[in-house]
Every structure is written in structure tokens, then in C-alpha cells.
Backbone bond lengths (Angstrom), bond angles and torsions (degrees), N, CA, C in turn:
res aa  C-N    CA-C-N  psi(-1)  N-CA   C-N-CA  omega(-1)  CA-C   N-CA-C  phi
1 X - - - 1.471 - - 1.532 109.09 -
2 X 1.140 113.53 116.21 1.770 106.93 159.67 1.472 149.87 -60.91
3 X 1.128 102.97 123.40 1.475 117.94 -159.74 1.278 107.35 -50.27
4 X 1.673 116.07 146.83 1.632 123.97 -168.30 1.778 96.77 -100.96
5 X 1.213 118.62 110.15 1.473 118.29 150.32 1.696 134.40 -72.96
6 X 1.072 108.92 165.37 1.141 110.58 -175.47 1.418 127.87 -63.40
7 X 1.584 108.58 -36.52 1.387 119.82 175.84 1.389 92.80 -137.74
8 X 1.663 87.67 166.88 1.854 110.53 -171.32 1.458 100.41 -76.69
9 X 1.872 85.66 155.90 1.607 104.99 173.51 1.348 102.33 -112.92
10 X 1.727 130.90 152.27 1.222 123.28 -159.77 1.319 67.62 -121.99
11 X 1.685 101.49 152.36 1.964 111.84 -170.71 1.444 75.73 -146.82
12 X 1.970 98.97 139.09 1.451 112.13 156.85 1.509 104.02 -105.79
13 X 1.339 113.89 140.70 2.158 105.83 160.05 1.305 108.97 -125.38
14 X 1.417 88.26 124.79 1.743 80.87 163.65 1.733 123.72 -111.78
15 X 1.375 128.48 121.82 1.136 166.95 168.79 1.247 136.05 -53.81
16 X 1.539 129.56 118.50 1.178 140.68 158.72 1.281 115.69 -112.66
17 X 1.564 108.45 136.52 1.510 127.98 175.69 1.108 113.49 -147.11
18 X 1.936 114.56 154.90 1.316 106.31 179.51 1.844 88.22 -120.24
19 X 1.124 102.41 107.47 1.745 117.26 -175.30 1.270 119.43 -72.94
20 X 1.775 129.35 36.98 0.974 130.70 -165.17 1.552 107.40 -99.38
21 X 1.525 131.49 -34.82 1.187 131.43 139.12 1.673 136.00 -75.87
22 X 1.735 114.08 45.21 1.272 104.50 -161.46 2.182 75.56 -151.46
23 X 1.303 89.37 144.90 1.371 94.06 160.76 1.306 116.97 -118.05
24 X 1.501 90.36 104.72 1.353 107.77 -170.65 1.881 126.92 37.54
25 X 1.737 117.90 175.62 1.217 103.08 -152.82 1.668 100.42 -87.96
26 X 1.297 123.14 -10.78 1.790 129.85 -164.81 1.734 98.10 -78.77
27 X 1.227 117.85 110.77 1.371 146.80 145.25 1.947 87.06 -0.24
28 X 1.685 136.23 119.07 1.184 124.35 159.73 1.991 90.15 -138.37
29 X 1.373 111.75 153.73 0.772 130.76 176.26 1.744 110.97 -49.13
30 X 1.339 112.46 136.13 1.681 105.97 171.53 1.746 104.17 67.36
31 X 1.217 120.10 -12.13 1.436 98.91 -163.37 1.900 105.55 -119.05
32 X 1.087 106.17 -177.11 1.734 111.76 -167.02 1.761 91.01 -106.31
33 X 1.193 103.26 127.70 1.673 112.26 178.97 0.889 110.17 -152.92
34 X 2.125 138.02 154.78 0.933 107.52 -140.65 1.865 96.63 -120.12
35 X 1.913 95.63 15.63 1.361 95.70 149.71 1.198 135.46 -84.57
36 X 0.672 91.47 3.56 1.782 121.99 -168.35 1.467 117.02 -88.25
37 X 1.310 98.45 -42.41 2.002 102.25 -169.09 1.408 80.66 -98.89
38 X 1.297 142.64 -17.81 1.745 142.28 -178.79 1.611 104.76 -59.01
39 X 1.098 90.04 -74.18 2.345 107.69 161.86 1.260 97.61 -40.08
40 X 0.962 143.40 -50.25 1.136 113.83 -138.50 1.675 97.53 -105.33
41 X 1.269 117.88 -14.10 1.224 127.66 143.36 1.435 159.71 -39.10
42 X 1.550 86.78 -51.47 1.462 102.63 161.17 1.252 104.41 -69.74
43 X 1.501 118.26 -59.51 1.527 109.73 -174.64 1.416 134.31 -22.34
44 X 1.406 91.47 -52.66 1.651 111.05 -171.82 1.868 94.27 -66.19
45 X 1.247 120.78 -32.87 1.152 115.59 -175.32 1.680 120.35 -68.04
46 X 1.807 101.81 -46.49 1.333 119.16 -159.49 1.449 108.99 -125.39
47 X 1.121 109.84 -9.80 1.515 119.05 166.74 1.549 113.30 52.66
48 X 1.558 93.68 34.38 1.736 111.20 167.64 1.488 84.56 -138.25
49 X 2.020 94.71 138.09 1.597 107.76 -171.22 2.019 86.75 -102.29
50 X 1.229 109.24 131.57 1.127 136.01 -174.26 1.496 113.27 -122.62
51 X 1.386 121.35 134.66 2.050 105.33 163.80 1.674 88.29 -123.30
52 X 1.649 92.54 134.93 1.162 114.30 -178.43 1.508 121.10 -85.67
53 X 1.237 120.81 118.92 1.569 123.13 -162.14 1.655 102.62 -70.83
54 X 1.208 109.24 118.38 1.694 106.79 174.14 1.353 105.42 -73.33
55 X 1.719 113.58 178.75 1.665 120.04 167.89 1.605 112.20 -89.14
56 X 1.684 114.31 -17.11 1.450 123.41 158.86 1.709 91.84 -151.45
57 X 1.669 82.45 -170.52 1.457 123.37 -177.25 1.394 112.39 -94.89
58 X 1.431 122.64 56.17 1.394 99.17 -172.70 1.658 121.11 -76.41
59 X 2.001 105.46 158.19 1.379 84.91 -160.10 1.439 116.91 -91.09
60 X 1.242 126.18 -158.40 1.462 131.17 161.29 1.420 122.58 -40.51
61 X 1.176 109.68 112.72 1.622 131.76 177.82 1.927 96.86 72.58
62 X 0.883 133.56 36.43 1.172 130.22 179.90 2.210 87.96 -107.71
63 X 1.458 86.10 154.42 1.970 98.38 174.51 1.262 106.70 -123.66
64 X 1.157 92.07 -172.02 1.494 108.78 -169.03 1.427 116.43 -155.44
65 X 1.605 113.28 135.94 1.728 105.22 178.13 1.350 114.75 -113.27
66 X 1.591 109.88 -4.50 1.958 117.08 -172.71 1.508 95.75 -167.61
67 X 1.458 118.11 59.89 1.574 136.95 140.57 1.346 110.29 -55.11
68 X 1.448 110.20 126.89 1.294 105.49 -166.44 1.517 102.00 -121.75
69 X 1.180 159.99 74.62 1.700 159.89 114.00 1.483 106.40 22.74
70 X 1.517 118.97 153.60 1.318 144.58 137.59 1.422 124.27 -137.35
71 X 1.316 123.69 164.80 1.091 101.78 179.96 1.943 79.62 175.29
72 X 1.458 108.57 160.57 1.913 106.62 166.28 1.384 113.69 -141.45
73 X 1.302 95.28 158.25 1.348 101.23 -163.92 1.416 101.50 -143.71
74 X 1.680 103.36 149.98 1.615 140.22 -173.06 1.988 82.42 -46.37
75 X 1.445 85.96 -85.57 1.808 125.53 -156.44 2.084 105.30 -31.54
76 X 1.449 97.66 112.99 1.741 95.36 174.69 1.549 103.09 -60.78
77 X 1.556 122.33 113.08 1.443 101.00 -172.93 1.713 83.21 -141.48
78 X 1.536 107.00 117.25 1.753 101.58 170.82 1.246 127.10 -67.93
79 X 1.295 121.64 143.34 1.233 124.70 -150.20 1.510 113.06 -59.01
80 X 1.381 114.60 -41.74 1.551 124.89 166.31 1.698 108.87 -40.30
81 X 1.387 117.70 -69.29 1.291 112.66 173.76 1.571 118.96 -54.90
82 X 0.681 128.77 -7.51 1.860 132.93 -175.13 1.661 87.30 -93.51
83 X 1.062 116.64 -57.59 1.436 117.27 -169.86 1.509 124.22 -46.27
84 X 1.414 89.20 -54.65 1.634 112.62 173.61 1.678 120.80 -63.47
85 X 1.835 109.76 -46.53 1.159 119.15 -179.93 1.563 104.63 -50.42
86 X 1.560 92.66 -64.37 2.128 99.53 -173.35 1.771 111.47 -30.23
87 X 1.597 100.82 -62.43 1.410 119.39 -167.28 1.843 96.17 -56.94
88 X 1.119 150.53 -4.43 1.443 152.11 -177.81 1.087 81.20 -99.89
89 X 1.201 145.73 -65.81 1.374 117.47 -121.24 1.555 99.85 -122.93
90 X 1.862 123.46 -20.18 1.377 107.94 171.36 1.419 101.41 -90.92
91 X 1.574 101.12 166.77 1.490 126.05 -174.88 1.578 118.88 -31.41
92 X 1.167 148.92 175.78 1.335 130.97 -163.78 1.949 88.43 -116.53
93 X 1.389 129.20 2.52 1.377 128.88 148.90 1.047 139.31 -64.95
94 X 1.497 110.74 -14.29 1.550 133.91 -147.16 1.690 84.07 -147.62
95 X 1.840 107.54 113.86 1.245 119.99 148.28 1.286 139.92 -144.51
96 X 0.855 129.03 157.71 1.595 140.87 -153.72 1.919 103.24 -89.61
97 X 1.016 139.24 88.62 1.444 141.36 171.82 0.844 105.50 -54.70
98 X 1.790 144.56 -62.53 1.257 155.31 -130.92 1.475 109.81 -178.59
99 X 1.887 111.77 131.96 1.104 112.71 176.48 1.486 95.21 -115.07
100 X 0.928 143.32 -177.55 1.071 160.71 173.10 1.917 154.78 -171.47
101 X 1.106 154.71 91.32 0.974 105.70 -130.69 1.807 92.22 -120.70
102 X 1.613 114.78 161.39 1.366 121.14 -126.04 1.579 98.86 -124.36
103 X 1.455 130.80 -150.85 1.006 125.64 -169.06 1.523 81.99 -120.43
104 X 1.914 108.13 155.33 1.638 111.90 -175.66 1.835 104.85 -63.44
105 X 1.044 138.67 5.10 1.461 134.07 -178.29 1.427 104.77 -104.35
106 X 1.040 113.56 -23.51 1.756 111.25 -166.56 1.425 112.50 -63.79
107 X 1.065 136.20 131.76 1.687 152.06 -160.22 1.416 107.66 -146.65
108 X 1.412 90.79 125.95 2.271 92.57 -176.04 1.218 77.52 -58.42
109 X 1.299 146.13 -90.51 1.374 144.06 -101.53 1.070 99.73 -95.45
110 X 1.693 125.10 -56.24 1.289 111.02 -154.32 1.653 98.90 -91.04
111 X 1.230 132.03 -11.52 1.342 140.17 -177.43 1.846 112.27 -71.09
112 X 1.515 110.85 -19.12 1.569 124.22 -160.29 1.705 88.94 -70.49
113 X 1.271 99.34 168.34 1.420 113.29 175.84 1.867 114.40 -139.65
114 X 1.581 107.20 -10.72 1.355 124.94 -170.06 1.302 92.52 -170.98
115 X 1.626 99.02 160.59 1.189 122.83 168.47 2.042 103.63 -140.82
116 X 1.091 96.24 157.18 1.756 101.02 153.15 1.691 110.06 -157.81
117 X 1.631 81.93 145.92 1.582 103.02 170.97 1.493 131.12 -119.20
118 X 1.014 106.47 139.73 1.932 96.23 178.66 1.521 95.61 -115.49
119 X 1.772 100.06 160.77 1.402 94.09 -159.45 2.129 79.09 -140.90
120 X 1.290 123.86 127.40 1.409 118.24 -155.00 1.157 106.21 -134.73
121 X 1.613 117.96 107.02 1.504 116.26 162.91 1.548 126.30 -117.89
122 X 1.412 105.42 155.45 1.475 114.08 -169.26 1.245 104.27 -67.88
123 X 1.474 120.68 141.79 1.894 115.55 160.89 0.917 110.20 -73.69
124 X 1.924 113.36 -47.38 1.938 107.43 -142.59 1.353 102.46 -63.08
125 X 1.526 88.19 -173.96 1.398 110.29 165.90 1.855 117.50 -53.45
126 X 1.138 108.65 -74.86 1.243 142.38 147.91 1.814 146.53 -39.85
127 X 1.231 89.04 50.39 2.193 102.00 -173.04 1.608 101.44 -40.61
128 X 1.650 130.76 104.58 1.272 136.74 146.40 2.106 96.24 -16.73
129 X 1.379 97.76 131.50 1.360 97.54 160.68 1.294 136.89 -76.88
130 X 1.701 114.72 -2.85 1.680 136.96 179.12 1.448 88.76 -82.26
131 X 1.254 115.02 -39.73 1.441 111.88 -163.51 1.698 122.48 -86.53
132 X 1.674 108.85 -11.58 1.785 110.39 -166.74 1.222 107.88 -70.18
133 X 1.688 112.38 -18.24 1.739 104.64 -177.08 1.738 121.22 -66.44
134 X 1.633 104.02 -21.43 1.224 118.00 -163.46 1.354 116.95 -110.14
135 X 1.360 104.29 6.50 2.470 88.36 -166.12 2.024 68.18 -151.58
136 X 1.182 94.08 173.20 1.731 123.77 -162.18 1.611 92.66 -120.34
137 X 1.797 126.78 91.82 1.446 106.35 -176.33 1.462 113.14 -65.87
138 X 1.377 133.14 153.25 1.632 151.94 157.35 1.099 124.66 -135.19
139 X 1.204 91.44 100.65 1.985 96.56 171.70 1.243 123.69 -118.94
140 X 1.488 116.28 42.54 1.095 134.35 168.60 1.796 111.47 -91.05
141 X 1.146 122.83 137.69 1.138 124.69 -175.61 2.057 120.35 -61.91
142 X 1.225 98.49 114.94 1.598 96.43 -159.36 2.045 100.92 -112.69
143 X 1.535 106.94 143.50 1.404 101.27 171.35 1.289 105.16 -96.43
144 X 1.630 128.24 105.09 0.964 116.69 150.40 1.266 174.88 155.23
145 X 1.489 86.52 136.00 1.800 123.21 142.44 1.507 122.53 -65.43
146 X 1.504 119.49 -37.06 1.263 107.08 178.32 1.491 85.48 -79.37
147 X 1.147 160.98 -14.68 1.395 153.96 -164.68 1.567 92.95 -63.30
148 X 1.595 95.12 -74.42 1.574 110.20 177.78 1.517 133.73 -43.29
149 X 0.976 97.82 -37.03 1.674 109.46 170.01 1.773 118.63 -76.77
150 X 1.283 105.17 -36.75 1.737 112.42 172.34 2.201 104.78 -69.12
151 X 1.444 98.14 -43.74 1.461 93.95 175.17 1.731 116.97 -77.99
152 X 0.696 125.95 -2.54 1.333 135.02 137.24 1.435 147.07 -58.87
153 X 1.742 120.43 -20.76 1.043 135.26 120.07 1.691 149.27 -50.74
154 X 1.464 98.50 -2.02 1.238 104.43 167.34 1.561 120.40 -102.84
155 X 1.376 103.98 1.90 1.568 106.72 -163.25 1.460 95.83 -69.03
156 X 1.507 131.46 158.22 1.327 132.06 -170.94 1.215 140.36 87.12
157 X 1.386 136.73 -150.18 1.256 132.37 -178.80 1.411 114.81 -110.26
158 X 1.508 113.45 120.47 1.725 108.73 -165.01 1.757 99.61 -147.89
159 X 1.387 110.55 153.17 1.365 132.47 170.36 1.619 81.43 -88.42
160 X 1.705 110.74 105.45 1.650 134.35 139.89 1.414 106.33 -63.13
161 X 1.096 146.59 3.27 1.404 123.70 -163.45 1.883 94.41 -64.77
162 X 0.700 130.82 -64.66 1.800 123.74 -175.00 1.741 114.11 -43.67
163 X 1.170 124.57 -19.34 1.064 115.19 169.17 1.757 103.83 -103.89
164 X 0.843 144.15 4.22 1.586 138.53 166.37 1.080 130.59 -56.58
165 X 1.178 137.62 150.67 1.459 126.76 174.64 1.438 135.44 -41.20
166 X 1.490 134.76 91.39 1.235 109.78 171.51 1.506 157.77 5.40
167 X 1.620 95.32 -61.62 1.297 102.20 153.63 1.383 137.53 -59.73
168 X 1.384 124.69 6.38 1.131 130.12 175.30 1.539 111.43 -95.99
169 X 0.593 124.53 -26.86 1.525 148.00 170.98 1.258 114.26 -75.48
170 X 1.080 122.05 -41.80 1.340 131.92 167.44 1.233 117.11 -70.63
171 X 1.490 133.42 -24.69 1.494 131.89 -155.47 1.790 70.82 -102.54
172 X 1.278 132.97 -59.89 1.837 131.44 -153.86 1.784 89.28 -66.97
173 X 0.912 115.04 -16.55 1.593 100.55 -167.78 2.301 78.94 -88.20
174 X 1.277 126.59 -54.16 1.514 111.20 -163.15 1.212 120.07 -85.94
175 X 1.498 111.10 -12.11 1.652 109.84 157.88 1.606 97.59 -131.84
176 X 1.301 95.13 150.78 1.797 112.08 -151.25 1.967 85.87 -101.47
177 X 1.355 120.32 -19.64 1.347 124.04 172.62 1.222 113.16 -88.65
178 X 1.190 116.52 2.99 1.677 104.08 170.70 1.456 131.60 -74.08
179 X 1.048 144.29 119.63 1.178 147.94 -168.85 1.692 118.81 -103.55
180 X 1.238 106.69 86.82 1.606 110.34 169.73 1.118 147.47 -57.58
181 X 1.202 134.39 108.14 1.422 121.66 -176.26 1.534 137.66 7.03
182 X 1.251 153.75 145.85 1.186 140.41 -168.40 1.563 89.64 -84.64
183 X 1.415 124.63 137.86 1.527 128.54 -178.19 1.674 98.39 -95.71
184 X 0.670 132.69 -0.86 1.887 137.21 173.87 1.514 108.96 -76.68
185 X 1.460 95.42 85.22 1.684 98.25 159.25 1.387 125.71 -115.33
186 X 1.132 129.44 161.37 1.591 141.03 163.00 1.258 134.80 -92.42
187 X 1.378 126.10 111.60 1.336 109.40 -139.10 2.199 77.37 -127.51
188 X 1.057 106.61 141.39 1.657 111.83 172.34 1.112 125.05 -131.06
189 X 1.593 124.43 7.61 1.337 128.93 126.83 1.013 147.72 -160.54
190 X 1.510 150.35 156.21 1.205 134.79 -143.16 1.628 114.08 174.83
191 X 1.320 105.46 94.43 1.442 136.59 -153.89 1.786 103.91 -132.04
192 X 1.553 111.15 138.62 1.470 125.93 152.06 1.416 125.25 -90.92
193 X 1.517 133.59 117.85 1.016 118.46 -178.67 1.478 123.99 -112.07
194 X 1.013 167.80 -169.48 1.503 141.92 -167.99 1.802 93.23 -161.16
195 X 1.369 120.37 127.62 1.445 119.44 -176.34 1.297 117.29 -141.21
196 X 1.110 144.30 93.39 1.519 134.14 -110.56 1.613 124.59 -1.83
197 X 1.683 121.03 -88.48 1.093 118.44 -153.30 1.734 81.68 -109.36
198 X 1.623 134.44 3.10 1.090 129.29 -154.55 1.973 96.40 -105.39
199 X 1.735 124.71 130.27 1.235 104.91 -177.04 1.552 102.42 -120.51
200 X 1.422 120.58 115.28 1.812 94.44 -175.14 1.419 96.39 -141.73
201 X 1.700 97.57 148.12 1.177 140.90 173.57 1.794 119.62 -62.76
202 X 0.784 119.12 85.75 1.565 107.17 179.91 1.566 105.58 -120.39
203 X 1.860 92.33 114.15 1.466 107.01 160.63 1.358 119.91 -102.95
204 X 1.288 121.95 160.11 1.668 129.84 166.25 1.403 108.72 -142.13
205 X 1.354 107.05 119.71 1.440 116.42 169.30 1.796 122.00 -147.38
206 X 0.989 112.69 178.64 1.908 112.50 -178.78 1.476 124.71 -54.85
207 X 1.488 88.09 -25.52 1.286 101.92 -172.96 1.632 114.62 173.00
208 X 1.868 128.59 147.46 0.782 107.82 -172.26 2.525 113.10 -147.95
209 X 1.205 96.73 135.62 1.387 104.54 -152.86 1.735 100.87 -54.65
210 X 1.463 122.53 170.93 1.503 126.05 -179.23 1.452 105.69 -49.06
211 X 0.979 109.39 128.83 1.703 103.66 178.96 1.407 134.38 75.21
212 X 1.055 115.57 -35.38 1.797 149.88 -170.04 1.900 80.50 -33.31
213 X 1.601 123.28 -78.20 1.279 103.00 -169.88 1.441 136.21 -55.60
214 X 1.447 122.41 -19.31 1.514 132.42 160.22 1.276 121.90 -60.29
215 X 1.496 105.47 -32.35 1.855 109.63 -166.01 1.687 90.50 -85.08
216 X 1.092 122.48 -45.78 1.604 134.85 -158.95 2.040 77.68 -59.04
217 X 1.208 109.11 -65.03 1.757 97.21 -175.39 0.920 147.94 -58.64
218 X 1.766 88.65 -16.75 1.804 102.98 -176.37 1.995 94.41 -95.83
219 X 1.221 109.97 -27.93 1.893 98.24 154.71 1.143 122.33 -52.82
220 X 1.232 122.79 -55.37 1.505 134.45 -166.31 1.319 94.94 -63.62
221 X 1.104 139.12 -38.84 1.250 149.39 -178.10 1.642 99.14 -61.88
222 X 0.471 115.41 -86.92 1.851 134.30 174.92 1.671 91.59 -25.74
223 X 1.175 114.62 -69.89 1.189 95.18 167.71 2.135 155.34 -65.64
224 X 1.411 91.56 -0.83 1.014 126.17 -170.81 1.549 87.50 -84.46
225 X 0.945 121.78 -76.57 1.710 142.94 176.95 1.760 114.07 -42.99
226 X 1.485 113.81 -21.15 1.487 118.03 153.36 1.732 97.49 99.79
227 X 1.596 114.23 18.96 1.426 128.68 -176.14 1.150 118.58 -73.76
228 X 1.684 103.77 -40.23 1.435 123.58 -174.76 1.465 92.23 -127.76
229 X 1.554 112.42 174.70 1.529 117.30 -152.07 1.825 96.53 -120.24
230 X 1.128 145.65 101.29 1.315 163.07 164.52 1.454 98.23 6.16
231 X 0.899 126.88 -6.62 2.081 120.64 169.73 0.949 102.28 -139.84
232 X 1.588 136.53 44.62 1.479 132.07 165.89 1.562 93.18 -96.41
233 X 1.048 142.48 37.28 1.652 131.70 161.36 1.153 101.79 -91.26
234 X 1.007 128.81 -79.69 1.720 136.32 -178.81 1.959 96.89 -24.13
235 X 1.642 138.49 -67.45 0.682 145.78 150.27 1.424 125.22 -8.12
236 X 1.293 112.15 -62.52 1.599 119.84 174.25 1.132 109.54 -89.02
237 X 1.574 146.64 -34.07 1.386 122.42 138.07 1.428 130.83 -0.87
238 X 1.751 93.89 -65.92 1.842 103.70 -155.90 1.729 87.68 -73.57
239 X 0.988 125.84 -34.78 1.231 109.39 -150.53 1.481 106.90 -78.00
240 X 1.123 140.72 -13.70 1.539 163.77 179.33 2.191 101.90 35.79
241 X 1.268 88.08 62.40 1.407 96.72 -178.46 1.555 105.18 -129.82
242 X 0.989 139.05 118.04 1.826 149.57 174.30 1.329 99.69 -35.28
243 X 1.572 121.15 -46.00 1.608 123.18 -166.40 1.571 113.09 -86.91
244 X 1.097 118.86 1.67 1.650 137.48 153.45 1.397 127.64 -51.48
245 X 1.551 106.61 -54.68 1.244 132.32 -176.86 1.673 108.25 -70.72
246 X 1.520 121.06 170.10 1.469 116.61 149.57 1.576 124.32 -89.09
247 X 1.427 98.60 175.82 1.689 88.44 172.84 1.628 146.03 -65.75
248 X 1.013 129.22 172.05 1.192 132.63 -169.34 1.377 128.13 -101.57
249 X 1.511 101.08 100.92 1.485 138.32 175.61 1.661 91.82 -16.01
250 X 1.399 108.07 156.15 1.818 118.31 -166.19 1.653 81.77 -97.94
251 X 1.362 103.32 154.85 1.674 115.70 177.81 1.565 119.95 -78.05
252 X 1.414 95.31 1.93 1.709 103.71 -164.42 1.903 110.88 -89.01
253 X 1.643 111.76 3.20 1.529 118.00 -161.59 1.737 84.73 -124.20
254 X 1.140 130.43 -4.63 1.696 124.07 -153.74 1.898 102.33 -108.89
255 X 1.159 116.10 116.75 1.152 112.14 173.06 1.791 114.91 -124.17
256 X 1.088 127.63 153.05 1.331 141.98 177.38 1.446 99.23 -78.41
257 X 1.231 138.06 124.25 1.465 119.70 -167.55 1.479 90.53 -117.66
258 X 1.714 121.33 -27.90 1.822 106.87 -165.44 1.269 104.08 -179.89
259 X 0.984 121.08 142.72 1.830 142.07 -173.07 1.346 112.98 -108.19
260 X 0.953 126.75 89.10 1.804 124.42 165.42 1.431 128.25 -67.14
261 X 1.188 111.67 134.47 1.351 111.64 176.59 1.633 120.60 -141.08
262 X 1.656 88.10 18.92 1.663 87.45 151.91 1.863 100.14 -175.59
263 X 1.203 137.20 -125.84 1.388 126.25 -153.51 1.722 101.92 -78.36
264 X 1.199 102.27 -20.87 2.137 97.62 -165.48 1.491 112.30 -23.45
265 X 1.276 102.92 158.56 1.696 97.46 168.46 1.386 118.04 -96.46
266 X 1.397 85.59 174.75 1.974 101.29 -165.75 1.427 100.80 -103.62
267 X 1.348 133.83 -169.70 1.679 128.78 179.31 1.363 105.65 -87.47
């Protein structure tokens, strides 16, 4: 059992999961989350119930390769043993890379300075079955260059409200007091890369709205497919309406790849 100190230790973890049986990482009643099996982890370890602050919300069936946690704790527990304990006892989907423990200010979320995501779909004919949990198959014929050139319009500072979650829009349209997120993000990069049959999306920006990286793919997509016209970003920007945009990329190709919290690079 680990020893109780006098004062708290502030612990960062950073995290890999494949979130395909988990709805999403936010603690919900009745359901499997992967703040959830985290708590309930430490506990068993330190026998102080803690919820560990993620660097986002990722959603249902979405993964992660550098989820980054905080959270502090009573219990003197060296970081090696914290590391090792977690990895025993949470799910063999859910693992612990690095424990560490941090300065008392440090905050996944509010401490981040960047994020990046890759977003990964199959070309072939044929999706490997190791592989369907993780990439979005398309074998529809796609341009792209206009891909590349539309994701290139997002680089910078932009009102996302058209790519945001629906439901946000929906809650300000049924209570007139709801107050939504600020939609002003900064995004510094945002590139398609193509690797045989493998096609992925990698953005990096300050921060990024519910959904915002799925919808941004399932446009690009739309445009790829010759639906929408290779400079309708700027366009769906201005218009800051959800029904502007295209649809929203499946959660099963989208991964959290890394959390910055000071100069590292982005993709």
C-alpha cells in the first residue's frame, strides 16, 4: 500500500488508448470512459478517489497516442511504481507511457499550448481487419490537391463556428442563456499526406472545438470528391453556420497524437 504524505503530489500521465469500446474520455453515468477506468485506478492504487483532468474531451470511439492527465495525490508513490501499478490494473487498451510528477500549477488542459491530431483513412480496396478499428475506409475516387489546397486555408486564426458540433447550436438556439465556447482558434498546421494505401490528416493548433477535427475532414472530403469547389473554406468560415460545412468524419480514423506544453514541434 502507498504511503500517505503530508502534502499533495501533482502527477502528469501521458496516455495511449484505443477508444473503440469506451464512450469517450468524460466520466458519464452507467457508461465505460477512459476517465473513468483512470479513477478508478488510482484508487485501487492510492485509495484516494481523484478525477484526472484530461488535455481534451476526446469523443466516443476516438484514441489517443499522447493524452496527457493531471491530477495529485496524498500517497508517496515513485513514479516508476505508479507507472507500472496503473499498467496492471487498467484495461490492456488503456496505457500509461509516462508518469511523472510536475510542478503544483501544471494543468493538462489549461497548462497545453498545442495540440495535434491525425485523422487516417484506408485507400485499398480491402481494409486489413487489425486495421478497421483505426483508419475510416474510402474508396471513392478523391482529388488530392484540391484536398491540400482547401487544408491550407485553415492555417491561422479563424471563427470555427461552422465546423463545431451541432449540438452547440442546438443547445443556444433552446436556451437563449447558453453561452458557447469562444469559436476563435489558431490552427499552425494542416497538411494531407498519402503513404501507400494509408491517407492522413494532420492538424496542429491551440486548441480545438467539439468535433471541429471530424467535420473539417468530412468537408475536405466533400471536397476531395468534387462536391464542394477547392476555395469554399474561406466561404464556410465566413458564414459560421454548421450547415455550411460537410459532414462529420466517423470517430474511428481520429487520434490525439500529442500535447505540448512548451516549444516541441507540430506536424
Amino acid at each position: 500500500m502507498a504511503q500517505e504524505s503530508t502534502s499533495s503530489r501533482n502527477w502528469k500521465l501521458t496516455l495511449a488508448y484505443d477508444g473503440t469500446d469506451y464512450s469517450g474520455w468524460q466520466v458519464q453515468p452507467r457508461r465505460r470512459t477512459i476517465q473513468g477506468e483512470l479513477a478508478d485506478a488510482i484508487e485501487q492504487i492510492s485509495r484516494e478517489r481523484v478525477l484526472p483532468q484530461g488535455s481534451g474531451r476526446t469523443d466516443a470511439g476516438v484514441h489517443a497516442l499522447g493524452q496527457v492527465a493531471s491530477f495529485s495525490l496524498r500517497a508517496n508513490i515513485p513514479p516508476d511504481n505508479l507507472q507500472r501499478a496503473l499498467n496492471r490494473i487498467l484495461p490492456t487498451d488503456i496505457r500509461v507511457i509516462a508518469a511523472e510528477p510536475v510542478a503544483e500549477q501544471f494543468h493538462a488542459r489549461h497548462s497545453a499550448v498545442r495540440k495535434t491530431y491525425e485523422y487516417r483513412m484506408f485507400r485499398g480496396e480491402i481494409c486489413p481487419p487489425f486495421l478497421s478499428r483505426y483508419v475510416y475506409p474510402l474508396v471513392w475516387p478523391l482529388d488530392l490537391n484540391s484536398m491540400q489546397n482547401a487544408a491550407a486555408h485553415i492555417v491561422g486564426q479563424h471563427d470555427f463556428t461552422s465546423f463545431a458540433a451541432i449540438e452547440l447550436e442546438l443547445a443556444q438556439r433552446q436556451d437563449p442563456d447558453f453561452t458557447p465556447p469562444c469559436p476563435i482558434r489558431v490552427i499552425t498546421a494542416s497538411t494531407w499526406q498519402q503513404e501507400g494505401d494509408l491517407l492522413t490528416y494532420c492538424v496542429t493548433g491551440g486548441g480545438f472545438l467539439h468535433h471541429m477535427v471530424r467535420n473539417l475532414v468530412g468537408t475536405f472530403i466533400d471536397i476531395g470528391r468534387n462536391h464542394l469547389p477547392a476555395d469554399a473554406i474561406p466561404q464556410i468560415l465566413a458564414a459560421k453556420n454548421r450547415g455550411a460545412a460537410g459532414p462529420t468524419a466517423p470517430a474511428r480514423g481520429l487520434f490525439l497524437i500529442s500535447v505540448a506544453y512548451d516549444a516541441e514541434p507540430s506536424c
